[in-house]
Structure formats: structure tokens, C-alpha cells
N, C-alpha and C positions, 0 to 999 in steps of 0.2 A: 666445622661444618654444622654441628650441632648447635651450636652459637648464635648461627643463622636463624636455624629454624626457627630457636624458641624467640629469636627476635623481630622474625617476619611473623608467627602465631601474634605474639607480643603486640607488635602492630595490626593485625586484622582486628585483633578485638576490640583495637582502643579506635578501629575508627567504628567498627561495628556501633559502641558504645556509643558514640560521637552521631551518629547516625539517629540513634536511638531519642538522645539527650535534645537533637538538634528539633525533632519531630514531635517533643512534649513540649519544648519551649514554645517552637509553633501554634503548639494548639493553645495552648496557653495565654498567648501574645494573642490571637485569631477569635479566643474565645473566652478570654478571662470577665469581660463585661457579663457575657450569657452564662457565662458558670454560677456566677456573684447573684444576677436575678433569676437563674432557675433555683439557687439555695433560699435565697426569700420568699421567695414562692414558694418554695416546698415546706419551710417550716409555718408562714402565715394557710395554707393550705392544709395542716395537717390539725396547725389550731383550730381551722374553720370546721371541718371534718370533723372533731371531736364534738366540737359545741353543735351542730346540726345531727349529729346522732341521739345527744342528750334531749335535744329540744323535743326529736322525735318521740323519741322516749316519754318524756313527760305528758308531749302532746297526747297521747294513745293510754298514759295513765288515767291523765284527766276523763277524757271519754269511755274509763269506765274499762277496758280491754284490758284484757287477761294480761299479768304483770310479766310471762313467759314470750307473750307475744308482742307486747310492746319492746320487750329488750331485740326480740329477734328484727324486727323492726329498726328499730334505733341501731344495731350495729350493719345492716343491711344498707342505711342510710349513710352510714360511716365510711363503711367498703367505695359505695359509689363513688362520693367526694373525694376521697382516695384517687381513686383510680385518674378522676379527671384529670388531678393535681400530678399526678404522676405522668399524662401523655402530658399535659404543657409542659414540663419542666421538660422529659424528653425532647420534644421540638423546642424548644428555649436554646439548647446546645447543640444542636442540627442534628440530631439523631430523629432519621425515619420511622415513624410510628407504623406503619406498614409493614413493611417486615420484619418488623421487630415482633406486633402480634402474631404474624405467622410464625416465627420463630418460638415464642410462648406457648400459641396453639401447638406446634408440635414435641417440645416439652412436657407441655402439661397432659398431650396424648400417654407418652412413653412413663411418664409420672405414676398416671392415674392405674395403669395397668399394672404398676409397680406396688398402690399401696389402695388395692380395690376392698380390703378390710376399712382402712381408716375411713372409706369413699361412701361403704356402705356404711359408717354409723351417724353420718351427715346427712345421708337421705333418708336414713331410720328417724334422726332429731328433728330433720323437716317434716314430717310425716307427724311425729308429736306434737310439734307447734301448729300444726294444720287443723288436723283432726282434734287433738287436744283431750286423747282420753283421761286424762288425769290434770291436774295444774297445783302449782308451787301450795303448800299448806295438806294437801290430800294424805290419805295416808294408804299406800300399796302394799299389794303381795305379787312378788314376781318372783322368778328363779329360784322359789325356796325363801327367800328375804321377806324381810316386812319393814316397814320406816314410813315415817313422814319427809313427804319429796322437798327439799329444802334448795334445790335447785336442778333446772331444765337446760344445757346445754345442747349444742349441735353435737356434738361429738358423745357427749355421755349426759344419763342420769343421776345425780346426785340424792341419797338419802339419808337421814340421822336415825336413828333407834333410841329406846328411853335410855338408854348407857351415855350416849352423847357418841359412838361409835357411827362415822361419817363411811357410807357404803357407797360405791361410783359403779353405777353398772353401765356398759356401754351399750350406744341405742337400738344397736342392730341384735341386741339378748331379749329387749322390752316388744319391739314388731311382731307380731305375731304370736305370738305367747300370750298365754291366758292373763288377765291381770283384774286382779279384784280390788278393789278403789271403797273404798268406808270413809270418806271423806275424813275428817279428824278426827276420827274417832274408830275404836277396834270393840271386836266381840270378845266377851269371855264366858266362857262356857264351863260352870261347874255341879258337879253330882254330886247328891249327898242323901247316905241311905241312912232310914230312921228304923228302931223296932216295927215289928208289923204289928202289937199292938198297942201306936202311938196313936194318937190322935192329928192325922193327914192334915184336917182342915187347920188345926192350931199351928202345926210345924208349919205350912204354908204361910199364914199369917204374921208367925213370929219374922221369919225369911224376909217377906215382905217387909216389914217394922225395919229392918237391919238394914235395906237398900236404901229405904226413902232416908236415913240416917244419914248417908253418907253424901255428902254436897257435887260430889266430880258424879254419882250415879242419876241421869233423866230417869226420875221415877214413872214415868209413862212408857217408856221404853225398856224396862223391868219384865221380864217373864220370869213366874214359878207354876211346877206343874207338875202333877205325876211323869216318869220318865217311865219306870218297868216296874216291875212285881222278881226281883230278884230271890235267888234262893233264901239268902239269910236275909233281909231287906227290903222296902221301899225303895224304891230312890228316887227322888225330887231331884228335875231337871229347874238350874237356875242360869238364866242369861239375862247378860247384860250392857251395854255398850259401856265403854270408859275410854275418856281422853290418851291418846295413841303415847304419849310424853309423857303419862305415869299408869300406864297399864298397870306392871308389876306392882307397884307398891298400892295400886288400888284395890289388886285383887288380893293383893296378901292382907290388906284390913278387912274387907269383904269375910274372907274365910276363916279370920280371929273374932269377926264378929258373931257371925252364922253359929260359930261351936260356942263360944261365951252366951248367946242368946239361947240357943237349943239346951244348954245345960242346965241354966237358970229358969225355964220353963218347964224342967224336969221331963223332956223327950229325949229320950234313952237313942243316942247313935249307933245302928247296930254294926257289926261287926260277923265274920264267917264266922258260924258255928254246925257242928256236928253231934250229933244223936249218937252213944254208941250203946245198945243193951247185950248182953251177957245172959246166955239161955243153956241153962241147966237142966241136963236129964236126970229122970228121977230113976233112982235106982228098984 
């Protein structure tokens, strides 16, 4: 009796199978022609797509547009071609484009509400490419970070630091957030306190002598100046802009220069000091 069974089971599946086998061949046989030129079409279509995204691209370099937005552009152009290549090839093998988009649309309802993070830093990176507070070469301060922006995605911002350290911030952290933009270039800000009595105007001059020295500092863009009247000290405020890709090492020759120049001009760097007398009763 059990012999039966598994040889009637046995047979249900092999016709099930046979059913199956019989219905792919069909399709096969019914549509092996439309398969063959919707895959030519879809690889000379994906060709085409690539090259009309590029052209876009170039096209919008040439003319001068911001190299963030010609990309957005160029791969916008990409998507398109895309997609067209995609409903032909679809109707190429009788597949209804109609409800196939509805079926998409309601997909991509259920998607979106699924991954309304990623959704939001798409319309954060559209929002960048629109508006365009910053672009590719700049140099930001966001979130705490600083870099120059070395690339503008939909999804996130890309930054480098003078270490070569590649920072990805995504776009929906950039929206909204204060953001200070110095184009290629950063501030550095240093103090330096002289005896009180040095001679201000020579210390100032010598400072100055040391900036215009150094080739990465716009000597027009140079400030020195009284800062305060400190307890033990002067102190001369010194700023100055320097290329965002060698900050550090600019500013650390800046302030080997400063003390080697201030020494050799014999202006004494003052340093905290205390007064202390001792008052004795007379017996």
C-alpha cells in the first residue's frame, strides 16, 4: 500500500514537472525570436545610454556649468535612456508595460517608506546640486569636519583633509546645518605675546617680513595687529589665509619663522611672570 503511494506521489510530480518543462519550452519556442532582440536591444541600448550620458556631460562642461551639475545631469540623462530601453525590451517579449508600472509604483510606494533615510539624503544631494552652496574644489566646515569637497554625490558628500583622510558625510547631515565655505583656502589664526617693553611697531613689521616670505601666504590678505594688553604681554594678533592641502605644514613654518625672526631682531617673547616681595617688620 505504501508502494502505491510513493508511486502515485512519484507520478504527480513528474507530470507536475512535465507541465512545467512543457510551458517554458512554449515560451521559448512562441518567443525565442523576441527574447534574442530584446537582449540586442538591451545591450546596444545600454551602450547608447552610456555614451548620451557622457556627451551630456561634456556638453554642460564645455558651457562652462559647474562640474557637480553637469555630472548630475549626464547620469539623469543616463537613467532616462535607460528606462526607455527597458519598456521596449519589456514589450519586445509581450510583457504589459502597464501594469507592470503600476506594480513598480506600488513597490516602490512600500520601498520608499522602507528606507525614508536613504530617500532623504537624495533630496538633500538634489538640493545641493540645485542650490549649489559649495562645489567640487571648496573648502567646508560642517558637522565639526573641515576638507576640501573632492566629490558631490546624490547620496552623500565626499571630503579629503591635508592627511589625504577621505571624510563621506551624507547629505541630509549637510541641509540645513551651518556651513562655512573659504573657497580653497582656510584661516589660521595665531597669537604671539611680546615683552611690554618691546618695540610693537618693529615686532609688527618683522611678522609682516616673515609672511610676505613665505610663497603659499597672499600677502594682501595678511593681517597683524595689536590683539590685547595681557597681564604678562602684548599679544599681536596674526591671520592669515593658507591653501586648505597644506594648512599644517604652512602654519608650522609660519611659527618657526615668527620665533627665529623675533629672536634675531632681539624682541624678547614674553612669557607669565610674577612679582613676589617679602616685607619685613622692624623690630
Amino acid at each position: 500500500m505504501a508502494e502505491k503511494d510513493w508511486t502515485s506521489l512519484m507520478n504527480q510530480e513528474l507530470k507536475d514537472f512535465q507541465k512545467i518543462y512543457d510551458q517554458v519550452a512554449e515560451f521559448f519556442v512562441n518567443y525565442s525570436f523576441q527574447l534574442v532582440g530584446a537582449l540586442i536591444i538591451l545591450i546596444i541600448g545600454l551602450f547608447i545610454a552610456s555614451r548620451v550620458g557622457r556627451m551630456v556631460q561634456r556638453l554642460c562642461e564645455r558651457n562652462r556649468i559647474d562640474v557637480t551639475l553637469s555630472r548630475f545631469l549626464g547620469n539623469v540623462a543616463k537613467v532616462a535612456v535607460t528606462m526607455v530601453v527597458a519598456i521596449i525590451c519589456l514589450g519586445k517579449i509581450g510583457i504589459s508595460v502597464g501594469p507592470f508600472l503600476a506594480a513598480v509604483g506600488a513597490v516602490s510606494l512600500g520601498a520608499g517608506l522602507a528606507v525614508q533615510g536613504l530617500l532623504s539624503n537624495y533630496s538633500a544631494g538634489l538640493n545641493i546640486v540645485i542650490t549649489r552652496p559649495f562645489v567640487v574644489g571648496d573648502t567646508i566646515s560642517v558637522q565639526g569636519v573641515t576638507g576640501v569637497v573632492d566629490e558631490i554625490r546624490l547620496a552623500y558628500t565626499l571630503l579629503e583633509d591635508e592627511d589625504g583622510v577621505r571624510i563621506l558625510i551624507p547629505n541630509r547631515h549637510i541641509i540645513g546645518e551651518i556651513i562655512h565655505n573659504s573657497d580653497t583656502t582656510r584661516l589660521a589664526d595665531t597669537i604671539v605675546g611680546v615683552a611690554y617693553e618691546s618695540d610693537i611697531g618693529k615686532a609688527i613689521a618683522v611678522i609682516r617680513k616673515v609672511l610676505a616670505d613665505i610663497p603659499e601666504i597672499e600677502e594682501s590678505t595678511a593681517q597683524v595687529g595689536l590683539d590685547a594688553f595681557a597681564d604678562s604681554s602684548i599679544n599681536l594678533s596674526v591671520r592669515f589665509w593658507i591653501p586648505t592641502r597644506q594648512f599644517h605644514a604652512v602654519r608650522f613654518r609660519v611659527n618657526q619663522g615668527i620665533l627665529d625672526a623675533l629672536r634675531e631682531a632681539g624682541i624678547v617673547i614674553a612669557f607669565p611672570q610674577r612679582e613676589v616681595r617679602l616685607l619685613s617688620e622692624e623690630s
